[in-house]
N, C-alpha and C positions, 0 to 999 in steps of 0.2 A: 552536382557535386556536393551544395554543402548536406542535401537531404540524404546523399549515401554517409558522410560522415559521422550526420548526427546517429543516424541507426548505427554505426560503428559503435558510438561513442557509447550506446545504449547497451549493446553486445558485453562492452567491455563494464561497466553500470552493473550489470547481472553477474558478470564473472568476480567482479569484487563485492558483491552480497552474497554469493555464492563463498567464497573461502574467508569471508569476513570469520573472525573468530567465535565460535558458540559453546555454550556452557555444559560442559562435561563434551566436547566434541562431537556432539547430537547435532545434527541439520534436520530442522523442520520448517525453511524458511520456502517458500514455493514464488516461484519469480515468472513473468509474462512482459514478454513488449510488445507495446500496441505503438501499429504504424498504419497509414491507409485508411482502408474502410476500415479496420477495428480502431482505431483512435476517432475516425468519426461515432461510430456505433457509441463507445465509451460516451464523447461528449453530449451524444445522444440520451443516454440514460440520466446521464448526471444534470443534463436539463431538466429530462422530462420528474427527475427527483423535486427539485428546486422546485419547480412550480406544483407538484404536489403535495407539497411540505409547505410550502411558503417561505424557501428557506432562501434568502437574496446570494448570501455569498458562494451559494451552491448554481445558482445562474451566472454570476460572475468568474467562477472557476470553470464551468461549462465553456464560456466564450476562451478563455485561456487555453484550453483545452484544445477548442477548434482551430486555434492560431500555431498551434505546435507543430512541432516535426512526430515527435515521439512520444510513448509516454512508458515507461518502466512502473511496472505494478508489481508489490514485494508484501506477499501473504504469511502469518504464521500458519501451522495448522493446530488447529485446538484441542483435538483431542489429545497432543501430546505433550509432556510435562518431563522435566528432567527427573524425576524420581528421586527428588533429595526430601517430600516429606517437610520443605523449610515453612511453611501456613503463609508464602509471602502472598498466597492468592486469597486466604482471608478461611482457608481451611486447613485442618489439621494433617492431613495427607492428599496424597496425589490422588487417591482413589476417591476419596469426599469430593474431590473436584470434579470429577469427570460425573460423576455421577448427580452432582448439582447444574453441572452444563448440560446433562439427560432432559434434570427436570424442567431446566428452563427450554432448552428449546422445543419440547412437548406441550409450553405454553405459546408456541408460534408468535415471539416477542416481536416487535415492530420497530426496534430499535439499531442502529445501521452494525455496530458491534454487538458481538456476543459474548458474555463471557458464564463464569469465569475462566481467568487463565493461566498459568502456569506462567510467574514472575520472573524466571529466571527465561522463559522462550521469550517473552516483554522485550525485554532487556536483549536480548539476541536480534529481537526484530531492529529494532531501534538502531543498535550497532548495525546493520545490515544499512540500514537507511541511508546513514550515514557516511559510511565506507562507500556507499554507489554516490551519494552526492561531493563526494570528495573526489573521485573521478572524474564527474562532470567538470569538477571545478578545472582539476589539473588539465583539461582537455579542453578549456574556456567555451563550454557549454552553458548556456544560461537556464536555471533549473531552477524549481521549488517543490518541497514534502509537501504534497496535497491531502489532509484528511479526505478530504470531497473526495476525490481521483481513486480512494481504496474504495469508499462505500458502494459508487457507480459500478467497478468492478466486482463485488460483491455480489449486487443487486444482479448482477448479470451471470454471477454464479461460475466467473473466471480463473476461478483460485481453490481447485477445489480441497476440499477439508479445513478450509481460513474462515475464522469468524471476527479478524483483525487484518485490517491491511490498509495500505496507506500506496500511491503513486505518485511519480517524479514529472512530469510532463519536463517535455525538453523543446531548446529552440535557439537555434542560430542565428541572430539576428544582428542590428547595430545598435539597439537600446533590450532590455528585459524586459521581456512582456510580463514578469512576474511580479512586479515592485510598482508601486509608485502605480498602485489600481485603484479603485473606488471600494469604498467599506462594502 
């Protein structure tokens, strides 16, 4: 019972990143819950990252991972830009952007994000994050925004058109597996 819940509770996590508010009313947020073998597969990956990186807190968010019920994975996509033109991405138009995100990813960067990215979908993603982790809350689900959790998904090529994303791993228990972990 309480694993059908939590996937509920993840349902509703998506549906509020889903109408969470977006700039100029554009959605380009791309949303995925992993339960089952894809949430093992996920902590799968994000292990086998960690020990090819040497990156510790990417082994310790793996094991958080494995201990979950769920895990809501919440992607921008980058090629898209609200078309206001504003340089918040560090270029003078939207078009300079997309075309510097050409150039970089034709240099097959090694880096878990990709940019650049269109500031005001930043910002949209973020509010998305948010608005789903504010559900968990209302629905006393025990939750954390994982950087780790979007790269693994990435890396697995989950999310397609995202070169930015971040996941919620979820868990119904009697203490937080999320808190009060080792550095």
């Amino acid at each position: 019972m309480t694993l059908r819940a939590v996937e509920l509770v993840a349902e509703l996590m998506a549906l509020s990143a889903r109408t969470a508010p977006k700039g100029r009313g554009q959605d380009s947020i791309v949303i995925r819950v992993a339960t089952g073998k894809e949430l093992e597969e996920l902590s799968g990956e994000l292990r086998r990252l960690g020990e090819a990186r040497g990156i510790k807190f990417f082994l310790r968010d793996a094991g958080n991972l494995e201990k979950s019920d769920a895990c809501l994975l919440i992607g921008c996509r980058a090629a898209d830009s609200a078309g206001l033109d504003c340089g918040g991405c560090g270029y003078a138009t939207c078009n300079e952007m997309r075309q510097a995100q050409e150039r970089f990813l034709a240099e097959k960067p090694k880096m878990p994000f990709h940019g650049p990215n269109c500031a005001i979908k930043m910002a949209d993603l973020g509010i998305a994050l948010g608005s789903a982790a504010k559900t968990a809350s209302l629905h006393n689900v025990d939750n954390r925004i994982m950087f780790s959790a979007g790269v693994a998904a990435l890396s697995l090529n989950w999310l397609e058109g995202c070169r930015v994303a971040y996941g919620l791993p979820l868990k119904a228990s009697g203490k937080s597996i999320y808190f009060d972990r080792p550095a």
